[in-house]
C-alpha positions in Angstrom: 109.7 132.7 91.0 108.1 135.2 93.5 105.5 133.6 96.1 103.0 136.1 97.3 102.7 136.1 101.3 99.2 134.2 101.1 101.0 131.6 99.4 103.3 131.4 102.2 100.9 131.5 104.5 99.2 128.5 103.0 102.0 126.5 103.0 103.0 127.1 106.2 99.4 126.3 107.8 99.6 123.3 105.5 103.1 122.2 106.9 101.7 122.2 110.4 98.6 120.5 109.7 100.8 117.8 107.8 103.0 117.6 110.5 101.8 118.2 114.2 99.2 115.1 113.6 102.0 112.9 112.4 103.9 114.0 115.6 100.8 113.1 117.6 101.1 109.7 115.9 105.0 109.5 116.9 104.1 110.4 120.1 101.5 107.3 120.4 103.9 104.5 119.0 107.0 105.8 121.0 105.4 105.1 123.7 105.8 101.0 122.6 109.7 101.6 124.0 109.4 103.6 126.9 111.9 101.0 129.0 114.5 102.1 126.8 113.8 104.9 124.2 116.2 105.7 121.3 117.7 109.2 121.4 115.6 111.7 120.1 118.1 112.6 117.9 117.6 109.6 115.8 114.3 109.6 115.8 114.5 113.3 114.6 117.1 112.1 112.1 114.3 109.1 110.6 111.6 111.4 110.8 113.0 114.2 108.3 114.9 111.1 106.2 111.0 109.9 105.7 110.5 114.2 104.4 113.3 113.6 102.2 111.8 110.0 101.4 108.7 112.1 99.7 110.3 114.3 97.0 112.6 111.1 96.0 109.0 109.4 95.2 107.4 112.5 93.6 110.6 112.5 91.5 110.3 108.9 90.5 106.7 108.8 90.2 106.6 112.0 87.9 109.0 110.7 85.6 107.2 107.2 85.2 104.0 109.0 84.5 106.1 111.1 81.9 107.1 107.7 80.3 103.8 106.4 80.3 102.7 103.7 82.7 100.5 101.7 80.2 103.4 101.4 77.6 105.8 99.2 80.6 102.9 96.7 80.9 102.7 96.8 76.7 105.4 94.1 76.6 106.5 91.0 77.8 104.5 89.3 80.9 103.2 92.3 81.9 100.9 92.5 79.2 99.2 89.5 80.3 97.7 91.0 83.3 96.9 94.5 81.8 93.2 94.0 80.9 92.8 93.7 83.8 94.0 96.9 85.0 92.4 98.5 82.0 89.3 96.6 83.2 89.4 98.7 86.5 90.1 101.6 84.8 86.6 101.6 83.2 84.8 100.9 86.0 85.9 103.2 88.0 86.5 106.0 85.3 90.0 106.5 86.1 92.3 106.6 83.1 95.3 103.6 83.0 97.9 105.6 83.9 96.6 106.6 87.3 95.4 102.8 88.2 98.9 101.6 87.3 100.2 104.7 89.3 98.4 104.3 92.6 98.0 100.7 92.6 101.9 99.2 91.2 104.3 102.3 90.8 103.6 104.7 94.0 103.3 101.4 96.3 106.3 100.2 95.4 108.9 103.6 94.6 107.5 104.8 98.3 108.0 101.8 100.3 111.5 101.3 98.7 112.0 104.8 99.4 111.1 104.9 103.0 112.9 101.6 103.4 116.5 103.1 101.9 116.2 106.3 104.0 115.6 104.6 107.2 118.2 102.2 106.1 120.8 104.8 105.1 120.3 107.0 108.4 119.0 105.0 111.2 119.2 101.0 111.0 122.9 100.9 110.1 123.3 102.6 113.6 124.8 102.0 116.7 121.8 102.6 118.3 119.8 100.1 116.5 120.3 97.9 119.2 117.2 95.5 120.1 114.4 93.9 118.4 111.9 96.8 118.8 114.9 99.6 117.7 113.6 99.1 113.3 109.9 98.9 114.1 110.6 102.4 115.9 112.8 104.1 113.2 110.5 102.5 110.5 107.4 104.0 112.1 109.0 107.3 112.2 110.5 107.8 108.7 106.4 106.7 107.5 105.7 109.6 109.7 107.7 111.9 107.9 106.4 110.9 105.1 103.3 111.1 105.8 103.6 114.7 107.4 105.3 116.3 103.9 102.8 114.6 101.6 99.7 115.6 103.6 101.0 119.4 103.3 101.4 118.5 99.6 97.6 117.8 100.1 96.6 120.4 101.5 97.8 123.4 100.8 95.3 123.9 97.6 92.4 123.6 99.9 94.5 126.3 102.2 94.8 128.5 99.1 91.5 128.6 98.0 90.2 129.1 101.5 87.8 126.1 101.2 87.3 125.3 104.8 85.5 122.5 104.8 87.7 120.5 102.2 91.0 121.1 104.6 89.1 119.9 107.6 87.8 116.7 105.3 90.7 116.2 104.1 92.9 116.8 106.8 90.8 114.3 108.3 91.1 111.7 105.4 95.1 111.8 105.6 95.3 111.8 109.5 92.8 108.5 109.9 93.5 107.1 106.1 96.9 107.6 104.7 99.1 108.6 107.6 98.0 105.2 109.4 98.7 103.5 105.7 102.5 104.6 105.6 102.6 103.5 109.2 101.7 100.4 109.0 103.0 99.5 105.7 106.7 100.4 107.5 105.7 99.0 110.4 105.4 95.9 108.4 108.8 96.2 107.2 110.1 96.6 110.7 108.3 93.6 112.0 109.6 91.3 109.6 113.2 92.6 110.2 112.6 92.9 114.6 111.3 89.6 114.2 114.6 87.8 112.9 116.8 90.5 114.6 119.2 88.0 115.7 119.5 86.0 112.8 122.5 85.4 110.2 122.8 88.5 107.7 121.0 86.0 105.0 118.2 85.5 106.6 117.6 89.2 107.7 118.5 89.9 103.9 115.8 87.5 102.8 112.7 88.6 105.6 113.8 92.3 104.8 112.9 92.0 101.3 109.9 89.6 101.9 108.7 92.8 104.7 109.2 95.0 101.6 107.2 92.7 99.2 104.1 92.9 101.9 104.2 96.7 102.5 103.6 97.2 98.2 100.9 94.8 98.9 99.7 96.3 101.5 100.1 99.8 99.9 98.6 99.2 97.0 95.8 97.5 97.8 94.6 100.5 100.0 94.9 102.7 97.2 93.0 99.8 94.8 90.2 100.2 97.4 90.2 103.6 98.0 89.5 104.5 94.0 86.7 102.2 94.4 83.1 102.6 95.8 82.3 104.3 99.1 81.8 100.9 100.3 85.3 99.8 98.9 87.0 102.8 100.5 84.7 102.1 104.4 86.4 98.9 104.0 89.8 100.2 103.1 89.8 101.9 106.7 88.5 99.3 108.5 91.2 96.9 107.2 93.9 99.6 108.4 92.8 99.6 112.0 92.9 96.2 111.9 96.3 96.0 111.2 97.4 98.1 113.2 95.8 96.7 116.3 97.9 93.3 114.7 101.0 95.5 115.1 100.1 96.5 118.7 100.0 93.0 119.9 103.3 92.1 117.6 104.8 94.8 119.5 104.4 93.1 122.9 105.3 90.1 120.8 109.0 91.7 119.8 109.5 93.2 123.4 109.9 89.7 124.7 112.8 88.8 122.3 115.7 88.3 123.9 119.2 86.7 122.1 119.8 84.0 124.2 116.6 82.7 123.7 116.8 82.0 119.7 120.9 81.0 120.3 
């Protein structure tokens, strides 16, 4: 496949629009373990395993669409609560297959995704040392996430040379869904910081229960955001709210120390 050099050009604008704001955003929540960073190496490491994270979910998410979304909630339980799925769909004008998407599928395949890369790289680590360490590392595999999908985003706007849509949405990703992957991890994080000291069970059990409230999380952001304006205003301003919630837990995990739960 030959890619003309304005193609190129588009991605690679795109690329660093995607990912110099999600470095900014790195930059800001690092500064929650300044006492005692973690090598930049393994925040380097979590960052790209969140890139890699991406492709895994477009993979997955492809596929399920190819299946057909609607015809997994046909059967069993599930088909109990489709109307009301199919009752969203015609309100907002958005066919099944892309409410079940945004709202169930992508929620869940990314923040399993993110999860297993940060798992598989960083938080088996020696360096994963103190309560605060998974919050980090979650926090930057979202990041890298966020920084491939947002290129993904915007490199048709690039193409087209539509100015005004890359700034909007460049705009959109860097306040909207760049702080959704954040704090969706984040939430992972917390719930595993929090009980960083406990018996492997229990960090088994408030690991999956983190995982359980990041889909939530996750998809109802995206349930709001294919709603009204009003619906997507209040999408945002749940986000910062959130996220101001992670602030204070972080001053909250900082204070953890072993001897203290023993």
């Amino acid at each position: 496949m030959n890619i003309d050099s304005q193609t190129l050009i588009s991605i690679l604008f795109a690329f660093l629009s995607g990912v110099i704001p999600a470095l900014i955003w790195l930059f800001f929540w690092n500064q929650e373990d300044k006492k005692n960073p973690e090598p930049k190496s393994m925040i380097a490491l979590a960052f790209i395993g969140g890139m890699v994270a991406v492709f895994i979910s477009l993979f997955a998410e492809k596929y399920l669409y190819g299946i057909g979304l609607e015809n997994l909630f046909s059967h069993g339980f599930l088909s109990k609560i489709l109307p009301w799925f199919l009752n969203i769909a015609k309100q907002q004008n958005v066919p099944i297959d892309k409410v079940l998407l945004v709202m169930i599928f992508a929620p869940f395949i990314e923040e399993i995704s993110k999860y297993l890369m940060a798992y598989i790289l960083v938080l088996r680590s020696k360096y994963d040392d103190e309560p605060i360490d998974p919050m980090i590392y979650m926090i930057a595999t979202a990041l890298g996430f966020a920084a491939i999908e947002n290129m993904l985003f915007l490199i048709s706007p690039f193409e087209s040379h539509d100015l005004i849509s890359t700034v909007f949405t460049g705009n959109m990703r860097f306040i909207g869904a760049t702080l959704l992957h954040t704090i969706s991890s984040a939430t992972i994080g917390l719930f595993i910081s929090f009980n960083f000291f406990d018996s492997k069970i229990k960090k088994i059990f408030f690991t999956i229960l983190g995982i359980i409230c990041a889909i939530i999380i996750h998809g109802a952001f995206n349930f709001l955001m294919i709603g009204s304006q009003t619906d997507s205003t209040m999408a945002l301003e749940l986000i910062w709210i959130i996220v101001i919630i992670i602030l204070l837990a972080f001053e909250k995990i900082k204070k953890i120390r072993k001897e203290e739960i023993q």
